[in-house]
C-alpha positions as CSV (number, residue, x, y, z in Angstrom):
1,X,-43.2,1.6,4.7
2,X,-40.9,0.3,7.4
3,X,-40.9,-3.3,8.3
4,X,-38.8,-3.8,12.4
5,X,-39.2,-7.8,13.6
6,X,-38.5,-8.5,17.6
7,X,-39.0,-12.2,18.7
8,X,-42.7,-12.8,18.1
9,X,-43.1,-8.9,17.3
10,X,-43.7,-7.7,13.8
11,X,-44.5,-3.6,13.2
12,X,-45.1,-1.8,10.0
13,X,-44.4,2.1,9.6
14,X,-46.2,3.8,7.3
15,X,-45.7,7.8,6.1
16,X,-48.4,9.5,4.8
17,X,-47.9,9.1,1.3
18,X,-47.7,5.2,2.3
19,X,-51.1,5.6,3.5
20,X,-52.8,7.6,0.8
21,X,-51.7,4.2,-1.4
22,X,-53.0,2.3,0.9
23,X,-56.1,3.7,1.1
24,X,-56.6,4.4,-2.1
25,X,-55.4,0.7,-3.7
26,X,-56.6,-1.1,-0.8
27,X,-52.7,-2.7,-1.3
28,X,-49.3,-1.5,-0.2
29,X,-45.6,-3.9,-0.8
30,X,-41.6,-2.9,-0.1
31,X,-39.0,-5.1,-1.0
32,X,-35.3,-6.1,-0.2
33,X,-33.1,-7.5,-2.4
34,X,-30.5,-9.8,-0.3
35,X,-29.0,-11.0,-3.7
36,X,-30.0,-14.7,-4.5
37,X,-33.5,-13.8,-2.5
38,X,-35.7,-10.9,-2.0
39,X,-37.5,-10.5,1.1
40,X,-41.2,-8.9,0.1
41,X,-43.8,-7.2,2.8
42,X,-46.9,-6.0,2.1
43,X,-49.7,-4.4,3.6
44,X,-53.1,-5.6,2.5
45,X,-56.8,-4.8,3.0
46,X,-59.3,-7.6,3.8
47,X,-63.1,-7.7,5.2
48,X,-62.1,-9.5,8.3
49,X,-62.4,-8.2,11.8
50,X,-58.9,-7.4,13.5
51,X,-55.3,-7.7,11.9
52,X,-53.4,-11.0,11.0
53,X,-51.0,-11.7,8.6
54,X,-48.9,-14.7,7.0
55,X,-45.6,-15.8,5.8
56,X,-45.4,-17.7,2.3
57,X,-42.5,-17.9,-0.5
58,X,-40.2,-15.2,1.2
59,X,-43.2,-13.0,1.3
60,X,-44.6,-11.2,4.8
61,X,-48.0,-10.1,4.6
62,X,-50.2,-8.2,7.3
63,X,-53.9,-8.0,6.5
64,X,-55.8,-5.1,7.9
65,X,-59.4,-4.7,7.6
66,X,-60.8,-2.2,5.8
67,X,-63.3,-0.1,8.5
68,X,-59.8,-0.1,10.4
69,X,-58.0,1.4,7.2
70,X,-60.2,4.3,6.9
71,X,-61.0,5.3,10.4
72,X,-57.1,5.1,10.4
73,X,-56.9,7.7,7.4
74,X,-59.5,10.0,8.6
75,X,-58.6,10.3,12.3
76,X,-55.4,10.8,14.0
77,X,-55.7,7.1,15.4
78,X,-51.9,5.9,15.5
79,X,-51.7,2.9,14.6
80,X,-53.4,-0.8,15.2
81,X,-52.8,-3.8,17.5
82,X,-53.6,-7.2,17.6
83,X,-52.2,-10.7,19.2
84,X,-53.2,-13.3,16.4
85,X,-51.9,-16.8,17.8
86,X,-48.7,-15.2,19.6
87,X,-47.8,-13.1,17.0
88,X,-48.1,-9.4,17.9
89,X,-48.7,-7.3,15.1
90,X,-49.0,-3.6,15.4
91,X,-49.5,-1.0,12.2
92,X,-48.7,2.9,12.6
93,X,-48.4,6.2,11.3
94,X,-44.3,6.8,10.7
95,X,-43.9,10.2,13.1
96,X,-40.7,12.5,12.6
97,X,-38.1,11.4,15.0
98,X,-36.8,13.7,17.8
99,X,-33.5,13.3,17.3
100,X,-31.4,14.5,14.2
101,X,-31.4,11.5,11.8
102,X,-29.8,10.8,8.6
103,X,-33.4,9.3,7.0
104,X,-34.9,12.1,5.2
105,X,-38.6,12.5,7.3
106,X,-40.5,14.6,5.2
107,X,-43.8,12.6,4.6
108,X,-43.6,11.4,8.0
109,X,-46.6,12.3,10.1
110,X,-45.9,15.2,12.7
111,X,-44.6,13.8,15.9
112,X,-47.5,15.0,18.3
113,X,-44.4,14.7,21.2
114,X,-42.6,17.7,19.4
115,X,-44.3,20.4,21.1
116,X,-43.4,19.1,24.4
117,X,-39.0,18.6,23.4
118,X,-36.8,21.6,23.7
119,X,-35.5,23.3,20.6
């Protein structure tokens, strides 16, 4: 899972494998260690109606509700987006970049752009 914060803007990534767990565990958390701190995010089912998320003790987490979750797995739905209090919050499928990256992209989700790019 990928965590990108713009201004008010907060996105999470996730490859397929990262949604299986989710799915599955209902639950999904990264962490980066900054030394004295680690920052955590986290992914979370809930039985609420749209996204929203939090911040508490150095820990971001996004809830998602569940209906969302599993039309999400089942479909080929993108991703979700919600303003909650100013705070955009958008959760997506990770797709395989077009461009040659280092990041190894293998349980990425196909980009549906890629038949379109020149080889």
């Amino acid at each position: 899972m990928k965590i990108r914060i713009k201004g008010n803007s907060l996105r999470y990534r996730l490859t397929r494998s990262d949604v299986d767990k989710f799915l599955t565990d209902g639950y999904i958390a990264e962490t980066t260690d900054f030394g004295m701190q680690t920052l955590e995010y986290a992914l979370q089912q809930n039985r609420l109606n749209n996204l929203s998320a939090i911040f508490e003790g150095n820990k971001i987490t996004v809830f998602m509700p569940k209906t969302m979750a599993q039309e999400w797995y089942v479909t080929d739905r993108v991703g979700f987006e919600w303003n909650a209090n100013g705070l955009n919050l958008l959760v997506e499928k990770d797709f395989k970049c077009l461009d040659e990256v280092a990041e190894d992209q293998s349980d990425n989700y196909p980009n549906p752009l890629a038949k379109f790019s020149k080889v």
